[in-house]
Every structure is written in structure tokens, then in C-alpha cells.
C-alpha positions in Angstrom: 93.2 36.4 144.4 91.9 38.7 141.5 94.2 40.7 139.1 92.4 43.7 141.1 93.7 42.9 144.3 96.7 42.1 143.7 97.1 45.3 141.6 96.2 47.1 144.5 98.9 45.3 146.6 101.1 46.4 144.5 99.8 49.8 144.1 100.5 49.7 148.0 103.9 48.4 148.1 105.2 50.9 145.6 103.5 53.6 147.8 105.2 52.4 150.8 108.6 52.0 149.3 108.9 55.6 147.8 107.4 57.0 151.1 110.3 55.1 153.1 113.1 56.3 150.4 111.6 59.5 150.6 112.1 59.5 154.6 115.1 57.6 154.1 116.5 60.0 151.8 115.6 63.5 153.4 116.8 61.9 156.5 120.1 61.3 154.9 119.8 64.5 153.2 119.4 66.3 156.8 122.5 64.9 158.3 125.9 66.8 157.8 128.6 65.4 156.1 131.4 65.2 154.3 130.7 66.3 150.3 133.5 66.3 147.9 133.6 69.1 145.4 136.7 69.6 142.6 137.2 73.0 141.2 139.9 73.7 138.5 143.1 75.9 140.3 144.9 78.9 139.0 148.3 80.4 140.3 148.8 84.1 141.3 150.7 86.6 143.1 154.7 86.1 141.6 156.6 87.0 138.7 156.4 85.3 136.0 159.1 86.9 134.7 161.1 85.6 137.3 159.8 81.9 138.1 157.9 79.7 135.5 155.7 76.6 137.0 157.0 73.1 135.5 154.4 71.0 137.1 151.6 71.5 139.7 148.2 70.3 140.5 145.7 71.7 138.0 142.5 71.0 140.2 141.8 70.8 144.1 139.2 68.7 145.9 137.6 70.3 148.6 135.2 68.4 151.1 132.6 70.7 152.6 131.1 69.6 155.5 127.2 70.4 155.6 123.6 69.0 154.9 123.3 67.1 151.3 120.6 69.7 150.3 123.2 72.5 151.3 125.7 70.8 149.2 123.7 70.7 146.1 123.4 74.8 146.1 126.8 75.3 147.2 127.7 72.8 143.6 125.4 74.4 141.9 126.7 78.2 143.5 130.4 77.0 142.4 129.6 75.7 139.4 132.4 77.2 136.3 134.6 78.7 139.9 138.2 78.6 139.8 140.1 79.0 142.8 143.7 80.7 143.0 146.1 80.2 145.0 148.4 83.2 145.9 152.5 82.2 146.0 154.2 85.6 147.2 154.4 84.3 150.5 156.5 80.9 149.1 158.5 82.7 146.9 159.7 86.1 148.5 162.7 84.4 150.2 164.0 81.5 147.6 167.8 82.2 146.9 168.8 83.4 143.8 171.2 80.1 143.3 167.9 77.4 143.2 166.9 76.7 139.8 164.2 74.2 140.7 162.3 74.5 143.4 159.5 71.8 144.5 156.6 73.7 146.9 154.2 72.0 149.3 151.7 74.6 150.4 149.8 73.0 153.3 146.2 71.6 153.8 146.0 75.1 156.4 147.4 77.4 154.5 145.6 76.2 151.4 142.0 76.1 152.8 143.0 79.4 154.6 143.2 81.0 151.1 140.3 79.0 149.4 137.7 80.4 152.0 138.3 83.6 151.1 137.1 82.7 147.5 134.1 80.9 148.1 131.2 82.2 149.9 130.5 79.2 152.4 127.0 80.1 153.7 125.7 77.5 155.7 128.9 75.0 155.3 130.3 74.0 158.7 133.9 73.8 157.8 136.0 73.0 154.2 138.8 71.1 154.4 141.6 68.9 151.6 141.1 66.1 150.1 145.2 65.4 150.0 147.1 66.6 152.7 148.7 69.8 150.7 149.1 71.2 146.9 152.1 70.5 145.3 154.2 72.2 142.4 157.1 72.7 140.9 158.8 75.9 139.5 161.8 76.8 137.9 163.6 80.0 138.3 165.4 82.1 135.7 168.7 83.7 136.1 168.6 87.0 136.4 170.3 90.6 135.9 170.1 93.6 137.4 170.4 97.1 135.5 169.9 100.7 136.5 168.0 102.3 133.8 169.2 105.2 132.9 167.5 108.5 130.8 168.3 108.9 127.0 167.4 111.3 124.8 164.4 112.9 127.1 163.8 116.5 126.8 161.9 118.2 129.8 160.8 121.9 129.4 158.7 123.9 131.6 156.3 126.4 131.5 157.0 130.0 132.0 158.6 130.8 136.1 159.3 127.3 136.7 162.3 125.0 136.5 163.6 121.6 137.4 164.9 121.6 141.1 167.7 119.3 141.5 167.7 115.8 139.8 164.9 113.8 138.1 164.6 110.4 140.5 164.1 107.4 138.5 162.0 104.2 140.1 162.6 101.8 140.6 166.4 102.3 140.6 167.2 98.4 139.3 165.4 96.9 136.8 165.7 92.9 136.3 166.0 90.9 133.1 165.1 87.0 133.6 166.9 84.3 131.0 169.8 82.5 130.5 172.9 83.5 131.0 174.2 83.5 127.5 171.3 85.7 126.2 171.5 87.9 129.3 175.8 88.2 129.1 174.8 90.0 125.9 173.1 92.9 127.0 175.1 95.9 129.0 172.4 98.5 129.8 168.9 99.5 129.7 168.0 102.8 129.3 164.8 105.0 127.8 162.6 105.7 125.1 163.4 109.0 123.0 160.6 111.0 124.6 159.5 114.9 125.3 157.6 116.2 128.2 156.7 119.5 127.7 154.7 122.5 129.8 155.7 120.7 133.5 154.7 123.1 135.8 155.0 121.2 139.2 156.4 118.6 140.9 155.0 114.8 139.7 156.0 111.6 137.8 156.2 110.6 134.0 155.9 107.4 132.8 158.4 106.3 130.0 159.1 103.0 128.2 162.4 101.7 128.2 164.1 100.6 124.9 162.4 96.5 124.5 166.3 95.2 123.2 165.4 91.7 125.5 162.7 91.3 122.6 166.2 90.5 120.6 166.4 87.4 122.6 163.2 85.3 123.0 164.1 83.8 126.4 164.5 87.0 128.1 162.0 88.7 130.2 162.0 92.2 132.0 160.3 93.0 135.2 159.2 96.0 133.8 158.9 97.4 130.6 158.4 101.3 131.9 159.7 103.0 134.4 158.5 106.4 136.5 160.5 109.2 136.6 159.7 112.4 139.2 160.9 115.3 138.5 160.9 118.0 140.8 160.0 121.5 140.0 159.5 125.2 141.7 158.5 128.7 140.9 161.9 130.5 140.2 162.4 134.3 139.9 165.2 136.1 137.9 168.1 137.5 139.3 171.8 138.5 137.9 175.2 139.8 139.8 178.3 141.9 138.1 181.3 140.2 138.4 184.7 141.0 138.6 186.6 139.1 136.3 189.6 136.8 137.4 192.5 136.1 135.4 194.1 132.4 134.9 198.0 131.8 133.9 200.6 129.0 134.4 203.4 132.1 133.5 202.7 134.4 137.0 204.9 137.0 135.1 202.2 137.5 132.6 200.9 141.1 133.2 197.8 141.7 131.3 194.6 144.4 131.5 191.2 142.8 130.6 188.5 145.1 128.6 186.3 144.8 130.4 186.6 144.0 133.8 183.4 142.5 135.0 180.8 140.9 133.3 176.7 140.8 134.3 176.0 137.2 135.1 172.0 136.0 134.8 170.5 133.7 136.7 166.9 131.8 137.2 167.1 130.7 141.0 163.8 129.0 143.3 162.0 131.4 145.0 163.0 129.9 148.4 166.3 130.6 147.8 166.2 133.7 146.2 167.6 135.7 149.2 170.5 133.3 149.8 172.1 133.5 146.4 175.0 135.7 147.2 177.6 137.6 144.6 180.7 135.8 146.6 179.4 132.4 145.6 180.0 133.4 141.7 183.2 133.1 140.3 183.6 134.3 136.7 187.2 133.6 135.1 189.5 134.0 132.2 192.0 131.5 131.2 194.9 132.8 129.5 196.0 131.8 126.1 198.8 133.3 124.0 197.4 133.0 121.2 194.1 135.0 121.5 194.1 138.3 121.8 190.3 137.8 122.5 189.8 135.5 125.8 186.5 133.7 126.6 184.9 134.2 129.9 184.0 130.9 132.1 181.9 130.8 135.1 184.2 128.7 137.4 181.6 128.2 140.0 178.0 129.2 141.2 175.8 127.5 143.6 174.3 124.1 142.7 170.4 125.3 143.2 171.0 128.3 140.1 170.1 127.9 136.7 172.7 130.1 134.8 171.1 131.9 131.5 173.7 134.2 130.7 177.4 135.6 130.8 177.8 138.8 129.1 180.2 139.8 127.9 180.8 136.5 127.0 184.3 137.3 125.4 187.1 140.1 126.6 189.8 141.3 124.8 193.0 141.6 127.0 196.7 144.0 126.5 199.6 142.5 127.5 202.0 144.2 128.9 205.4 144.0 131.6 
């Protein structure tokens, strides 16, 4: 046989082989399987502050069921994706005594949370390559405190006031250590801080004081809190008194000069017509030693912000 023909034969056979991988393979290609696919995973959804993860699975392998040329986009779709895997749901009800606490999130609940990450197009179903995900996290101890208001300074602008008490939220804040850093500290309470011009009803942020920074394994749950402060339109309004006069000695007989004093008042609108003189009671307190006797408004109604007493001072004659 001549070099030519047998070039040609093999000319053939390398023809025929590629045609029949080339069936062979889009064949293959064509039929849905199983394809592997491992994507680094994140954590999400707890506080840190609280729990911190000792060990866990840094990667998951996922095997997507679909046609070879499907799985080739869906790499090449994932490619640089990381997955997350919310724990809320494992977390919310772990007793505050466990200070290690090993978690097995299930193939089910796993995958449930996985689709939702990655768009799965023409893939028939995804499913684990192990049974679940596995970690381990450790919780800190922790202490509640009820933050409390220092050194703030509200003022308002002109015919408003505060009505009733600011509300501070949340009303516990958590610090997350060890117990001997976290025996050390008594109270949390806020930043020096001025809000000024409040002329309604809303909520301020304000920092609280950072003394866990004093103590590097401490951790707050929150470094600010909100407080609302609730405000309405008041008017101006003011009664005359009559004065009443206060003694341990009954036979103390004295005249007071003068007899009533004007007492000034900023009260809400809404209640302006139910502020009534009889729920005013303006008082002296009787001391030997002064012949001139301050005045003291022994009671007024909760909803009243009091401006003035005037005569603030009386002189009083005793006499039998």
C-alpha cells in the first residue's frame, strides 16, 4: 500500500473517531445529571456580639441536577458566589446557660436557603453533597442594663413642651463577655448631648457612653439608643391662690402678707379646659426663725408645666 493510501486511512480514522466523540459527547452532554459545584459559605443573621463561631464548614458542595452544557453556564454564572447561610432560626431559643453549642442545619433546610441565592434557570433540582452543615459556636455571658439619660438637655420651640416622659428603646441593653470584665461594670447610660428647637413628637438618636471599650472582651448589643419624646402645643394659663399655712405648734397664730399668690402655668391645649384652681395647692411652712416665709406649690396636676409663683416669698406677724 502507498504512503498515500495509507495516509488517507488515517485521515479517515481520525475523522471517524472525533465524529463519534463528538456524538458520544453531545450525547453525554444532553443527558441530565448530577454536577458537583463548591462555592465558599458565609454566616448571617445573629449577634455577633452575643455568639462567636469556633468551627464550621467554610465551603458547601452542591450537586445540580441538569444537562452538562447547562452546568457549564450555571459554573460559569456562579463563578466568585458565596452563599450565606442565615442562623436566627437556630439560635433564637438556645438557653442562656450553654456555652458551646454544636449545630446541624439539615440537607432541607440548607438547600431551602441556598435556592434562594442562586438563580437556578434550567436546573432540575439542587441538592448536598453531605447530609447537613455543621458548626460550632460559643456563646458569651451576658448582662442586661437599662440605659438611662445623662446630661441631655431638650428645649423646644416657642408654644410647645414635652408631654409626659421621654421613652427610651429598647429598655435593656446587653453587654456580652466574661464574667469578670462584665461584674465590673454597674450602668450604662448616655452621651452628654443637646437637642434643641423640638417642635413635635419623634425620636433622637444618642450614643451611650463606650466604657465596655475599657475591657477588650466585652461587646454591646448596641452602641445607641432611640429616645421619643413626646410633645404638644401648650397655651398659657395662671390661677390666684390662697395661701395655706403649715405648723407642728397648732397654737401658732400668724397673718401672712400677702394672702394669695398668682401661680403661672404652660398646660397642652387638650387639656387646657380641665386644669382647675382646686387642683393647685400653694403652701407656707412655718419656721421660727424667718420672719420672711417661702411659698411652695405643694401640688398641681401632673400634665402642667409650672413657670412661676409670685410672690415667691411672704412675710408673716405672729401673734396669740
Amino acid at each position: 500500500m502507498s504512503k498515500t493510501s495509507k495516509r488517507h486511512n488515517q485521515r479517515a480514522l481520525i475523522i471517524v473517531l472525533v465524529a463519534t466523540f463528538t456524538v458520544w459527547l453531545s450525547v453525554s452532554m444532553s443527558e441530565e445529571k448530577d454536577y458537583p459545584i463548591t462555592l465558599p459559605l458565609d454566616y448571617s443573621d445573629y449577634d455577633t456580639a452575643r455568639f462567636s463561631i469556633l468551627d464550621c464548614d467554610t465551603s458547601v458542595t452542591l450537586n445540580m441536577r441538569c444537562t452538562g452544557f447547562r452546568a457549564i453556564g450555571r459554573s460559569l454564572a456562579l463563578h466568585n458566589k458565596r452563599l450565606t447561610l442565615p442562623l436566627a432560626v437556630w439560635l433564637e431559643n438556645v438557653s442562656d446557660t450553654m456555652e458551646v453549642i454544636p449545630l446541624e442545619v439539615s440537607e432541607l433546610k440548607a438547600i431551602g436557603d441556598f435556592a434562594e441565592q442562586i438563580h437556578l434557570g434550567n436546573v432540575s433540582s439542587l441538592s448536598l453533597q453531605k447530609q447537613s452543615v455543621t458548626l460550632v459556636v460559643a456563646q458569651r455571658h451576658r448582662k442586661a442594663f437599662s440605659p438611662r439619660l445623662k446630661d441631655a438637655t431638650f428645649s423646644f420651640s416657642n408654644g410647645t413642651g414635652i408631654y409626659g416622659s421621654p421613652a427610651i428603646a429598647p429598655d435593656s441593653v446587653y453587654l456580652y463577655g466574661s464574667r469578670q470584665s462584665l461584674d465590673k461594670i454597674d450602668e450604662l447610660f448616655t452621651e452628654p448631648s443637646t437637642i434643641s428647637n423640638i417642635d413635635s413628637s419623634r425620636s433622637y438618636t444618642i450614643p451611650l457612653v463606650p466604657v465596655w471599650k475599657d475591657y477588650p472582651d466585652l461587646h454591646p448589643s448596641q452602641e445607641m439608643i432611640k429616645v421619643f419624646v413626646p410633645v404638644k402645643e401648650f397655651a398659657e394659663n395662671s390661677f390666684t391662690l390662697p395661701l395655706q399655712f403649715v405648723s407642728s405648734d397648732t397654737s401658732v397664730k400668724v397673718r401672712l402678707y400677702p394672702e394669695e399668690v398668682k401661680v403661672s402655668f404652660w398646660v397642652a391645649k387638650e387639656d387646657y379646659a380641665k386644669a382647675k384652681a382646686d387642683a393647685f395647692k400653694a403652701e407656707v411652712v412655718y419656721n421660727p426663725n424667718q420672719l420672711r416665709q417661702s411659698v411652695r406649690l405643694a401640688s398641681f396636676p401632673e400634665y402642667v408645666r409650672v413657670r412661676s409663683v409670685e410672690p415667691s416669698y411672704v412675710q408673716i406677724v405672729v401673734y396669740k
